[in-house]
C-alpha positions in Angstrom: 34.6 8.5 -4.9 31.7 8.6 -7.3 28.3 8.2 -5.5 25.7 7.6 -8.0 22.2 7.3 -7.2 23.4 6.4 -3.4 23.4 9.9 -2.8 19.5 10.4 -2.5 18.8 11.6 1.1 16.6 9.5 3.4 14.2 12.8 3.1 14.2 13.5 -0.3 14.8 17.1 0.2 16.5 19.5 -1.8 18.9 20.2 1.1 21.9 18.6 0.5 25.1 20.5 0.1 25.7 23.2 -2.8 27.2 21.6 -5.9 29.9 23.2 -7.8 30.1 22.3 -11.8 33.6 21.4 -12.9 33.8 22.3 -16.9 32.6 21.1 -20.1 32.3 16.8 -18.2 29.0 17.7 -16.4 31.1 16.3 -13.4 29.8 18.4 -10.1 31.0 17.9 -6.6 29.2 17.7 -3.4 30.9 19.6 -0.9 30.3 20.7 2.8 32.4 22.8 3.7 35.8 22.7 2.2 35.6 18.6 2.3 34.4 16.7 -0.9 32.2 14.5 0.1 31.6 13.1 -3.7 31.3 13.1 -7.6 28.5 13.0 -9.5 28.5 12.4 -13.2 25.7 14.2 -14.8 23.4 10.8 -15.3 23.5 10.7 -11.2 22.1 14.6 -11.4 19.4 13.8 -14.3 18.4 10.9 -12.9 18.1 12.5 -9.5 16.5 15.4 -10.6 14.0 13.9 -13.4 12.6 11.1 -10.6 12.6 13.3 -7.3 9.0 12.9 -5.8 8.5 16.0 -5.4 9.5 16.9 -9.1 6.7 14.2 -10.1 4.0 15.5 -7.9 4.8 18.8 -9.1 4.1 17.4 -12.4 0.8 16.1 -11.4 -0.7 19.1 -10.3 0.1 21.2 -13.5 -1.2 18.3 -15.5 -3.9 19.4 -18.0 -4.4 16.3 -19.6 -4.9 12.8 -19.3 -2.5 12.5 -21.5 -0.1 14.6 -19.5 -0.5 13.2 -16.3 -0.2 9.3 -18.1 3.3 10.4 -18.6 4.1 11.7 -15.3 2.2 8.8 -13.8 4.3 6.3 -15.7 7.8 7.9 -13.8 6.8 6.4 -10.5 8.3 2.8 -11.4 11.8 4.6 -11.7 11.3 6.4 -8.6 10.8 3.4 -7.2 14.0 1.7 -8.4 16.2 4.9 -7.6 15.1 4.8 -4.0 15.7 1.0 -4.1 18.9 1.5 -5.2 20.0 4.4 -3.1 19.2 2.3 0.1 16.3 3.9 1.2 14.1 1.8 3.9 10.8 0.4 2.6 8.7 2.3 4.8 9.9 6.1 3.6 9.8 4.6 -0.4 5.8 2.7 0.3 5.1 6.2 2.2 6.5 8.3 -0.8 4.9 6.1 -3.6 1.4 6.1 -2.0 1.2 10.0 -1.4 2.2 10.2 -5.2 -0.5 7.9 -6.2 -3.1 9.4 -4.2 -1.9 12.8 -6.0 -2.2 11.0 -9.4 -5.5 9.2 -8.9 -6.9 13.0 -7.6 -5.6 14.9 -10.5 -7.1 12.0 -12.9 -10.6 12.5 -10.8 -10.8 16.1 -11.4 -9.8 15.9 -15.2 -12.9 12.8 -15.5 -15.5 14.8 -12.8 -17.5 17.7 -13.1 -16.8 19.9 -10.5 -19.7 19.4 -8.7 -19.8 15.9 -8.4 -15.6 15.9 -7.3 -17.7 18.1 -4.4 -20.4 16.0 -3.6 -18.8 12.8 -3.3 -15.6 11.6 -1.7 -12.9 9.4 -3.7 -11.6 6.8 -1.8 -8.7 4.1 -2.2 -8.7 0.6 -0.3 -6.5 -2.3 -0.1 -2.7 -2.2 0.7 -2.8 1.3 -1.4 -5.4 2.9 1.0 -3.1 1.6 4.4 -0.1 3.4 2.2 2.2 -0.6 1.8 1.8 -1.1 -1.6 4.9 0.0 -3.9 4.6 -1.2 -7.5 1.2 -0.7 -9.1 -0.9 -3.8 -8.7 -5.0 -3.9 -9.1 -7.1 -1.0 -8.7 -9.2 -1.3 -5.4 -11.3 2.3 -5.2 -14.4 3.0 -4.6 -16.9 6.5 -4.5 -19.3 7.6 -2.1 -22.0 9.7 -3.2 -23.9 12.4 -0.8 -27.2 11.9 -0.1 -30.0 13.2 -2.6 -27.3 14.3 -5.2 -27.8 13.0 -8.5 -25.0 13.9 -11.5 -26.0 12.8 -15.3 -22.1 12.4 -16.1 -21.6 9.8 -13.1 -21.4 6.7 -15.1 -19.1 8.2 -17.8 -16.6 9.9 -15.1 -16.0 6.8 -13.8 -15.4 4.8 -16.5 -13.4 7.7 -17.7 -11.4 7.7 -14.7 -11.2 3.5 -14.7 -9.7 3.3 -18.0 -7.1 6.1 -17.2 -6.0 4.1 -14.1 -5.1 1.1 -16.8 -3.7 3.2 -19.4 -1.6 4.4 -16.3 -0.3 0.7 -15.7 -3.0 0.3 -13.1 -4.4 -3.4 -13.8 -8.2 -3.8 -13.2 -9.3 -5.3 -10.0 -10.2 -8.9 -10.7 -12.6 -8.6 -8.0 -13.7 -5.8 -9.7 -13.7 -3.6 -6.4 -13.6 -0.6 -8.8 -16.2 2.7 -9.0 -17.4 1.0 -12.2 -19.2 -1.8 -9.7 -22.6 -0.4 -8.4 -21.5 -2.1 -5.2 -18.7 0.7 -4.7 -19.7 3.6 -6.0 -23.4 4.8 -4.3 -25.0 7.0 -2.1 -23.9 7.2 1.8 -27.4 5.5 2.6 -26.7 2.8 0.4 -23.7 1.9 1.8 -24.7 1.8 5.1 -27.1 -0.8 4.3 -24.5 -2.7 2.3 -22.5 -2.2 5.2 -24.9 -4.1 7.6 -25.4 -6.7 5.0 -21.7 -7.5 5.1 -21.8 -7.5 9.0 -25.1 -9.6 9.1 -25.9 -11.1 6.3 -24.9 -14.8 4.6 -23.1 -13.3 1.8 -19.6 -15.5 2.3 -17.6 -12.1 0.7 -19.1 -10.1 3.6 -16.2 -9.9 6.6 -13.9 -9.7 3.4 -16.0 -6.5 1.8 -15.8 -4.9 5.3 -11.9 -5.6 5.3 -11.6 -3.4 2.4 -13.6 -1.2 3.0 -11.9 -0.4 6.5 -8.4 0.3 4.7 -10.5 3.2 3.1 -8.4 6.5 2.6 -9.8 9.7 1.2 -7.9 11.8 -1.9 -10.5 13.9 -3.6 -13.9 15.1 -2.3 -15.9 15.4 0.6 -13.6 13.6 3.4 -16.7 13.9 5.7 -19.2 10.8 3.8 -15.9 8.7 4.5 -16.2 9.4 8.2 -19.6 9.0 8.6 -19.6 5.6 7.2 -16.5 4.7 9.2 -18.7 5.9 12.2 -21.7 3.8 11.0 -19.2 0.7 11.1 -18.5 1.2 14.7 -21.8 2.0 15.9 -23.7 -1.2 14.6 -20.7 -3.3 15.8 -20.7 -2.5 18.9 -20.2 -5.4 21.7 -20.4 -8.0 18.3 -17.9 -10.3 19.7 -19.6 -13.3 17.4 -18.5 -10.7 14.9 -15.0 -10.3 15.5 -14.2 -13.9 15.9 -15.9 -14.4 12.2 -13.9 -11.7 10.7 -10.8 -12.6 12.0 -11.3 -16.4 11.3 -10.1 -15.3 8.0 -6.2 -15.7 9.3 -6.9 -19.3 8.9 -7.9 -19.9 5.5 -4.7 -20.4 4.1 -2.9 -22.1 6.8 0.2 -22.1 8.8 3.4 -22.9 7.2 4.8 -25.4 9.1 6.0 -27.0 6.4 8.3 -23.8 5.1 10.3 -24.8 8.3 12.6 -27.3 7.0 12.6 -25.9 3.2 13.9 -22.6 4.4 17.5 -24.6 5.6 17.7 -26.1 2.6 20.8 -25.2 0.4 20.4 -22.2 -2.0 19.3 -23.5 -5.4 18.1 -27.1 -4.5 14.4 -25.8 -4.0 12.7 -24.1 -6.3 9.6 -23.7 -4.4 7.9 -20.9 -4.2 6.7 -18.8 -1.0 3.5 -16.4 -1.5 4.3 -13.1 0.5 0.7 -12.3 0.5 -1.2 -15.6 1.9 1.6 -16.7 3.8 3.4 -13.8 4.8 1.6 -10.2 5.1 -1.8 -11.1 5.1 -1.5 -12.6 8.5 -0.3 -9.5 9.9 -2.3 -7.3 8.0 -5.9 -9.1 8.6 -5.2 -10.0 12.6 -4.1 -6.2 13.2 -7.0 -4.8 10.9 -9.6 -6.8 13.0 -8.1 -5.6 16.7 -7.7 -2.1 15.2 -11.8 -2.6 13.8 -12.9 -3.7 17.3 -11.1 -1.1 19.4 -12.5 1.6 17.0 -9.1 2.9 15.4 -8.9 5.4 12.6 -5.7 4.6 12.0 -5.7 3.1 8.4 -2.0 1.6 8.0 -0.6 -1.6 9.6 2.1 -0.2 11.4 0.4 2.5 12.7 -2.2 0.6 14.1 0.1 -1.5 16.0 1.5 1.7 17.6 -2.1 2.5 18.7 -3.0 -0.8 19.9 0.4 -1.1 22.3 -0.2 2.2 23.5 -3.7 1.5 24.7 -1.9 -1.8 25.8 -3.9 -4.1 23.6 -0.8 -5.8 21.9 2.5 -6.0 24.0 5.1 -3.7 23.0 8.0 -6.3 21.5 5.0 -8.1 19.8 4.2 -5.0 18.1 7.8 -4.2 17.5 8.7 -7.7 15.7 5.2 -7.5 13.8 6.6 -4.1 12.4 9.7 -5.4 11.5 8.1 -8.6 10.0 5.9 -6.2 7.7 8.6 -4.1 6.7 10.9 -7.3 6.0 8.5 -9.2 3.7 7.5 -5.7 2.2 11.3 -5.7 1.5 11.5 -9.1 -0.3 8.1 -8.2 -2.1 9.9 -5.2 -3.8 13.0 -6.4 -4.4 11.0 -10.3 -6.2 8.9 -7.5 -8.5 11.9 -5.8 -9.5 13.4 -9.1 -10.7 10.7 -9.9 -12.4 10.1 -6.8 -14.4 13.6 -6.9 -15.6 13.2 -10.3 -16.1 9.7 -9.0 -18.4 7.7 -11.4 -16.4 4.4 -10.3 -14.4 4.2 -8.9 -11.3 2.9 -11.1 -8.5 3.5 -12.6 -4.8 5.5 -15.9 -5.5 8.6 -15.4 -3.7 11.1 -18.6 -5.5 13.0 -19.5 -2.2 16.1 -20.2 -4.6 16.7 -16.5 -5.0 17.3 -16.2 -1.4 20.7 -16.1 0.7 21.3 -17.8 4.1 20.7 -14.5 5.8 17.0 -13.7 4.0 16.4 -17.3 4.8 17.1 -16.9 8.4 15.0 -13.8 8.6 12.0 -15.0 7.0 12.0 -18.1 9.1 12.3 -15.3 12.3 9.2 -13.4 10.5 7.2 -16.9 10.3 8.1 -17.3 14.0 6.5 -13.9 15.0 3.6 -14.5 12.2 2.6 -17.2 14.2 3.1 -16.5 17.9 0.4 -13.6 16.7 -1.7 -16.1 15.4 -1.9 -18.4 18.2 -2.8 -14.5 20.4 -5.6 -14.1 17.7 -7.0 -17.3 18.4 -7.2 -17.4 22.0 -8.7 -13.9 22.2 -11.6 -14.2 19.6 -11.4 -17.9 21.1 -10.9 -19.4 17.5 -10.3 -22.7 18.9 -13.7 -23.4 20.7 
């Protein structure tokens, strides 16, 4: 039976079985053995082939131009949809995507940078692209941190340079402008420190919110080393800050709880046409609560389900909690993927309103079991930073 792009491997490796070419068609079969385990049409072997990660990254780092990695850079969308469409989980295509786009944004770095600053100063990517969950390109949210005493006459043109590559690469400015072009993100290691303490201490209301950012910080290019110092900074000034804590994670509440999703989600398919945000009301929640118990137990793991593995095994979170939290992330990360790729075949922009019309019973049923672990966590995050007193 023909397989088409179902045949990608949960691994993406080129191991699958030898393919044997039958004539002038293109046709090959995939055989183990002496059992035919399918046909593939030569589309399935282009498309495979021409969108295999490791064919793209490979591209990346013989790239020689701007120019030349734009066009490699601008392949990752149909990666995306091949492994969507081949059946792959969402964790192995996020985890595929983000190691690609941390190999594109490095290659773009080193084409912008002088050598020497690329060496005294370390790249860094925030956001849901630093913790490795976001999929299709959104906003930029990077910043660079300078060594100490170094001083580079190219710096302001390297990172526009490498700003303006990021949108020609379909990389959308950061309406927050959390970019290297803002002063705010891109300084020495000294000055971040004290930025760091004014977010921690200071009256500044983007504070907590600057510090959330900054804590999904993942190195690509550069001195790894300033990163961990300023992680280490963060740690040592916080330490025993339990009026802190409960700030930072007081953000959980500034959207609300959807109670009132509970009765919309039974509704019959196509009689609401309201609209549930993924972000605010679905993996933010998670996100935020896990990012603040990972921040006060002085994790360096960076992405959301990793730091619920390390928070249950130093018994901070119960196991099944963590579990269903996982599954929840993964879940809405699911519908995220699959509303953006309706939306760019539909030519509409990318964003996080979810239309509950475009759900079945059974993705109904499953985001009202998500809310339901979304907010058991909430009411744990409240009584342990004591939220309610």
């Amino acid at each position: 039976m023909p397989l088409g792009n179902s045949a990608v491997p949960d691994d993406f490796r080129f191991d699958s079985p030898p393919l044997d070419c039958l004539g002038p068609d293109g046709q090959a079969l995939v055989r183990e053995a002496d059992a035919i385990l399918a046909v593939l049409s030569q589309w399935d072997l282009m498309s495979l082939v021409s969108n295999h990660p490791r064919l793209i990254a490979l591209q990346v780092e013989q790239a020689r131009s701007i120019d030349e990695l734009k066009t490699t850079a601008l392949q990752v969308n149909g990666l995306i949809a091949l492994l969507h469409s081949g059946g792959a989980r969402i964790e192995l295509i996020s985890a595929q995507v983000s190691e690609l786009n941390r190999r594109i944004f490095a290659r773009l770095w080193s084409l912008v940078a002088p050598a020497d600053l690329v060496d005294n100063s370390c790249l860094v990517v925030m956001g849901s692209e630093g913790r490795g969950e976001q999929i299709f390109k959104t906003d930029q949210d990077n910043a660079l941190l300078l060594r100490d005493g170094y001083s580079c006459p190219e710096l302001d043109q390297s990172v526009r340079r490498f700003n303006r590559g990021l949108t020609e690469f379909g990389y959308p400015p950061c309406p927050g402008n959390i970019m290297v072009t803002n002063p705010l993100w891109c300084q020495p290691l000294a000055g971040l420190r004290d930025s760091i303490r004014q977010w921690l201490y200071g009256a500044e209301t983007e504070g907590p919110m600057n510090l959330a950012i900054f804590m999904d910080a993942r190195a690509v290019a550069g001195d790894a080393s300033l990163l961990r110092q300023a992680r280490d900074h963060v740690h040592g000034i916080l330490a025993g800050s339990d009026a802190f804590f409960a700030r930072f994670v007081g953000a959980i509440e500034q959207f609300g709880e959807p109670g009132g999703w509970w009765a919309r989600l039974t509704m019959l398919r196509g009689r609401d046409e309201q609209a549930f945000d993924l972000k605010k009301l679905g993996t933010f929640p998670i996100v935020h609560g896990v990012r603040a118990m990972a921040l006060e137990h002085r994790l360096d793991d960076v992405g959301t389900a990793a730091r619920l593995r390390a928070l249950a095994a130093r018994n901070q979170i119960a196991q099944d909690l963590a579990r269903d939290l996982t599954e929840a992330l993964y879940f809405l990360m699911g519908l995220k993927l699959r509303n953006h790729l309706r939306q760019q075949q539909q030519a509409q922009p990318l964003d996080n309103l979810l239309p509950l019309s475009t759900l079945g019973t059974l993705d109904r049923g499953l985001l009202k079991e998500s809310l339901a672990i979304i907010k058991r966590f909430r009411q744990q995050l409240r009584l342990h930073y004591q939220l309610d007193t």
